[in-house]
C-alpha atoms as one frame of an Amber mdcrd trajectory, in Angstrom:
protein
 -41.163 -38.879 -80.987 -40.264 -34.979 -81.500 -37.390 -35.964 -84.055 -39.615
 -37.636 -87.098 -40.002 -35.264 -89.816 -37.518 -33.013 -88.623 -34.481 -31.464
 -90.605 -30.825 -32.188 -88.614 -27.841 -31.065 -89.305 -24.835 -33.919 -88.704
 -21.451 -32.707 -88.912 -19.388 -36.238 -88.843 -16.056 -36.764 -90.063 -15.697
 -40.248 -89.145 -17.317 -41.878 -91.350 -18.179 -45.525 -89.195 -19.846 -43.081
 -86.500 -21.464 -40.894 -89.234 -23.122 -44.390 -90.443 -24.232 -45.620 -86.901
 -25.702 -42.306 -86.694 -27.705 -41.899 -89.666 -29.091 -45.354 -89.053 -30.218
 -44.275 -85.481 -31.470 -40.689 -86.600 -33.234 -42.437 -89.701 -34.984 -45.266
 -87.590 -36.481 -42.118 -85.635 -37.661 -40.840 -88.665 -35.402 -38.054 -88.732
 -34.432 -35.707 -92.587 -30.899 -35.615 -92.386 -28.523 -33.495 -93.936 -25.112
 -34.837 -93.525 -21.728 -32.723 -93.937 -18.214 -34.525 -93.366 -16.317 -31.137
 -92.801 -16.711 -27.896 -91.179 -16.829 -26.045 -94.314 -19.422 -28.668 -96.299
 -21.686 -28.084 -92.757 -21.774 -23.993 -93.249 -22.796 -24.584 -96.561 -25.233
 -26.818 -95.719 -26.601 -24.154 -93.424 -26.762 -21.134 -96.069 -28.901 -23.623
 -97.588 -31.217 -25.410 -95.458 -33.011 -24.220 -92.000 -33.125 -26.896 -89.444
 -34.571 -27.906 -86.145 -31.266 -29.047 -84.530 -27.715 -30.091 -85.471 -25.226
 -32.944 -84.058 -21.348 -32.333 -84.324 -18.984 -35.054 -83.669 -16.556 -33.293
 -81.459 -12.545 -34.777 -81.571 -10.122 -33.709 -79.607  -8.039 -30.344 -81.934
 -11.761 -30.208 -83.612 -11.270 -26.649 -83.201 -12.773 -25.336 -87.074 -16.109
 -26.304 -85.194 -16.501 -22.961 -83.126 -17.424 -21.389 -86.646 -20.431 -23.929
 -87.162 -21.103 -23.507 -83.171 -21.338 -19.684 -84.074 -23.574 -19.930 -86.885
 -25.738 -22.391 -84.946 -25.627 -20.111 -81.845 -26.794 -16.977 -84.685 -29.668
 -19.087 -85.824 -31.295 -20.403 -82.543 -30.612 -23.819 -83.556 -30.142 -26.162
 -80.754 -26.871 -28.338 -80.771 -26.155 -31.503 -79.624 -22.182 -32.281 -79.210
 -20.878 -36.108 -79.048 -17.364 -36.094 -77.504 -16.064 -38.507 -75.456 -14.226
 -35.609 -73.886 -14.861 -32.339 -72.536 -15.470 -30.131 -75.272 -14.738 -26.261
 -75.413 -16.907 -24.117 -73.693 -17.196 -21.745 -77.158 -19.032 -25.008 -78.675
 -22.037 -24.527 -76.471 -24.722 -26.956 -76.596 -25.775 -30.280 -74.794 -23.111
 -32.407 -74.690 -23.968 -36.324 -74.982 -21.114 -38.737 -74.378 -21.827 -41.751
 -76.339 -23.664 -42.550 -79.536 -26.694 -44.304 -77.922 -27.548 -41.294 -76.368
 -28.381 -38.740 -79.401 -31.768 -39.896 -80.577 -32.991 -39.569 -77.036 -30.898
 -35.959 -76.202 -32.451 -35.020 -79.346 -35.860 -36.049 -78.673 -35.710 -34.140
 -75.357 -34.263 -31.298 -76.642 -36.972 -30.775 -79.623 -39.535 -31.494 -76.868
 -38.542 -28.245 -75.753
């Protein structure tokens, strides 16, 4: 799988769906950097390069767009979980349900 070895950023407030995630994107071998808050998650990537990102999006999530920017700046793919439509100035692949990162991500690393 593309995703072993590879550094992610997760941007997760929540922290029961940052755990399920971490667990997922660990099994596949992923090197996670985890931030809980917009601000933690630019810091994070002042810091550290990576291959690809996940946000959690929540509905009035909208201190994202500056991560989504950054991101966008970088040429690092993003993944977006929201159970609802998302903002069109987030950009990247949306994925609607937990289960469905590690294989989004695999696909999009593929690439």
């Amino acid at each position: 799988m593309q995703i072993a070895g590879r550094c992610i950023l997760l941007l997760v407030e929540d922290a029961q769906t940052a755990a399920h995630l971490v667990s997922d994107l660990e099994r596949a071998r992923a090197d996670l950097v985890v931030a809980a808050h917009s601000f933690e998650a630019i810091e994070r990537l002042r810091k550290f390069t990576f291959a690809a990102a996940v946000i959690d999006y929540r509905r009035g999530g909208q201190e994202r767009k500056g991560v989504a920017v950054m991101l966008a700046e970088r040429g690092i793919p993003l993944l977006v979980l929201a159970e609802d439509r998302p903002p069109e100035h987030l950009g990247g692949t949306v994925v609607n349900s937990r289960e469905g990162i590690v294989p989004a991500l695999a696909s999009l690393l593929a690439q």
